[in-house]
C-alpha positions in Angstrom: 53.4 65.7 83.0 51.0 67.5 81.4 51.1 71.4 79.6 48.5 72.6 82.5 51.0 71.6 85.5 54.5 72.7 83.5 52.9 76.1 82.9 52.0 76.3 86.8 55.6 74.9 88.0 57.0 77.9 85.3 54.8 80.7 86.2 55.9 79.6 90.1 60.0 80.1 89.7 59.2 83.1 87.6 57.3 84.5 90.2 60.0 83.5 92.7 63.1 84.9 90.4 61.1 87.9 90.0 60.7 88.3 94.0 64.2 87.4 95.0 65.4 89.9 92.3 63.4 92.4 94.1 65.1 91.5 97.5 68.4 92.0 96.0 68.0 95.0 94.2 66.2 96.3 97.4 69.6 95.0 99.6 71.9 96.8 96.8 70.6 99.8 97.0 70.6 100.1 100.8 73.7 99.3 101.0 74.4 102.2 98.5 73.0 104.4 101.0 75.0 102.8 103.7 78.6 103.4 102.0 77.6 106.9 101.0 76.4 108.2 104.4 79.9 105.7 105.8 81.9 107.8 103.0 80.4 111.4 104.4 81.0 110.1 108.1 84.5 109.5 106.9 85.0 113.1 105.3 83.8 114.7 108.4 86.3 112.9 110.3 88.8 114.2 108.2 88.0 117.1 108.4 87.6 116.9 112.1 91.3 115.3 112.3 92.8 118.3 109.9 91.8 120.7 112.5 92.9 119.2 115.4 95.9 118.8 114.1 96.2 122.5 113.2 95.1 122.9 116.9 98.0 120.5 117.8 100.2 122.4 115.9 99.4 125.9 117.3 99.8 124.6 120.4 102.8 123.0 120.3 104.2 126.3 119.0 102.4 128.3 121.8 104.1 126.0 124.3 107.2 126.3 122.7 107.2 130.3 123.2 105.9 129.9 127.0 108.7 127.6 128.3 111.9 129.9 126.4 113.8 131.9 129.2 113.0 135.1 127.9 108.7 134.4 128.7 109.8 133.0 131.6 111.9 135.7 132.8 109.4 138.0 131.7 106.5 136.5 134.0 108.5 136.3 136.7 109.7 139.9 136.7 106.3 140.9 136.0 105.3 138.5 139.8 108.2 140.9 141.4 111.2 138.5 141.0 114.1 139.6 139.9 117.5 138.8 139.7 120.0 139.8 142.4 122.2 142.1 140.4 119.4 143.9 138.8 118.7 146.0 142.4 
């Protein structure tokens, strides 16, 4: 072969190297982007699952308070039930 066409075939896959390295670094850093905004979605749904678990919490407790006797007893006297020996 001669120098003119093993310059050509060179300057060719340099060319290409340079282009695919472009592609790559171009793919890497979206999927930079794409793990941070995935990490921030994830944060958010922590946060989202802390609360409701508060919520969960609270309510459990509310619940709890509704179904003792005494708030029972307390609604019901307040409907006009009472208890036979109260009168």
């Amino acid at each position: 072969m001669d120098e003119q066409k093993i310059r050509k075939i060179f300057s060719a896959s340099i060319v290409i190297a340079v282009l695919l390295l472009a592609v790559l670094l171009t793919f890497m850093v979206y999927q930079m982007f794409a793990i941070g905004a995935k990490k921030r979605e994830i944060d958010a749904l922590d946060a989202q699952i802390a609360e409701l678990e508060e919520q969960k919490k609270n309510t459990e407790d509310k619940i709890s308070i509704w179904l003792s006797d005494w708030k029972i007893e307390e609604k019901a006297r307040e409907k006009g039930w009472y208890y036979r020996t109260d009168k």
